[in-house]
N, C-alpha and C positions, 0 to 999 in steps of 0.2 A: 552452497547451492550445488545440487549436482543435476550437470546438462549431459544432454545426449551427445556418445561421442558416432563417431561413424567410425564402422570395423577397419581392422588392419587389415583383413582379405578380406577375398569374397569367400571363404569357407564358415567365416566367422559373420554373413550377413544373414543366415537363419534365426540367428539366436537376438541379431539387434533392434535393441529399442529405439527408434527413433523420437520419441519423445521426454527418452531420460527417465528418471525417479520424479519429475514434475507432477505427476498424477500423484504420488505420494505424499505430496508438498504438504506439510502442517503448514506452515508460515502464512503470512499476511501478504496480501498481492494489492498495488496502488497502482491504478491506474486511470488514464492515459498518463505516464511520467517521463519528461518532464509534461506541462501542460500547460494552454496557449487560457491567460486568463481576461482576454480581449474577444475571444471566440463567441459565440452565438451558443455552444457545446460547450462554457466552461463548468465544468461537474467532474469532482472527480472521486471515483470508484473505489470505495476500502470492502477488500472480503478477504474472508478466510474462515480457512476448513474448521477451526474453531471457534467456539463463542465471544464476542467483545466483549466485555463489561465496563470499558471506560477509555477514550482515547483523547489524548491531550496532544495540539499542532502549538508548537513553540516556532518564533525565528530563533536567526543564529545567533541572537543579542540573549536569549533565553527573555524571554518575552514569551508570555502567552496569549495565542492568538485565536486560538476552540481548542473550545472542550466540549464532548458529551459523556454522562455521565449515567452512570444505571440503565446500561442499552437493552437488557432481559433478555443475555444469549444472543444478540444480534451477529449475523456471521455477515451482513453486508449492509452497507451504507455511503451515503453520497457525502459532499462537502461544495458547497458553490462557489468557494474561494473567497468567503465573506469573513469579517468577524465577528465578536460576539455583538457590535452596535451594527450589522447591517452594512459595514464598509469593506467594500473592494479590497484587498490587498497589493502590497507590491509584488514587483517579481523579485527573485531570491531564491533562497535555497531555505526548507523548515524542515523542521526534526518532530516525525508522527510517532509519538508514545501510547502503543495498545496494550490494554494489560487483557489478558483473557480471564475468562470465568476461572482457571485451573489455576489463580493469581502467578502466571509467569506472563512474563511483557516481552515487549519487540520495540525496535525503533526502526524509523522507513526515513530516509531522507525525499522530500519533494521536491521538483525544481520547478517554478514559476515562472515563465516566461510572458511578455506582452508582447 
C-alpha cells in the first residue's frame, strides 16, 4: 500500500499529495473493518476499481462460509454477515477471496466483532 507521507520541509509542501497513490488504488477496499455484527448497520461494503466475478468468505478453519458467484463485473457489493443457510455468524477473523474478471484474485482478512 502506498500512504501519504507529509513533507520533510516546507519547501517540499507544493508538490504534496496528501492523499497518497489511494486514488490510484486498483485493489479491493472492505469496509467498515473490523465490523460490529450485533449492530443495527451490520453490512459490510466490498468495492473495487475493478470488476468482481466471484468472491468466496472462508473462516480460519477454511470452511466456507459465502460465496457469490457470476457477479457480471460487479465493482461493489454488501454482505449482511449471514451464511449461505440465513445464519448469523460468529465473530473472528475470515479470509475474502476475490477473483476479478482479469482472473487475478485478492485476499482481504475481515474481523468480526459482537
Amino acid at each position: 500500500y502506498s500512504y501519504a507521507k507529509f513533507p520533510g520541509s516546507f519547501s517540499e509542501l507544493e508538490d504534496w499529495e496528501p492523499n497518497g497513490s489511494l486514488a490510484n488504488y486498483d485493489g479491493t477496499n472492505i469496509y467498515p473493518n473490523p465490523i460490529k455484527s450485533n449492530s443495527s448497520k451490520s453490512i459490510l461494503n466490498i468495492s473495487s476499481n475493478k470488476p468482481i466475478k466471484n468472491i468466496w468468505i472462508y473462516d480460519m478453519n477454511g470452511l466456507l462460509i459465502y460465496q457469490r458467484l457470476d457477479l457480471d463485473d460487479a465493482r461493489f457489493l454488501t454482505w449482511n454477515l449471514k451464511n449461505e443457510y440465513d445464519q448469523g455468524i460468529a465473530s473472528g477473523v475470515y479470509i475474502c477471496f476475490i477473483q476479478h474478471n482479469d482472473e487475478t484474485y485478492e485476499a482481504k482478512k475481515i474481523a468480526i466483532i459482537k
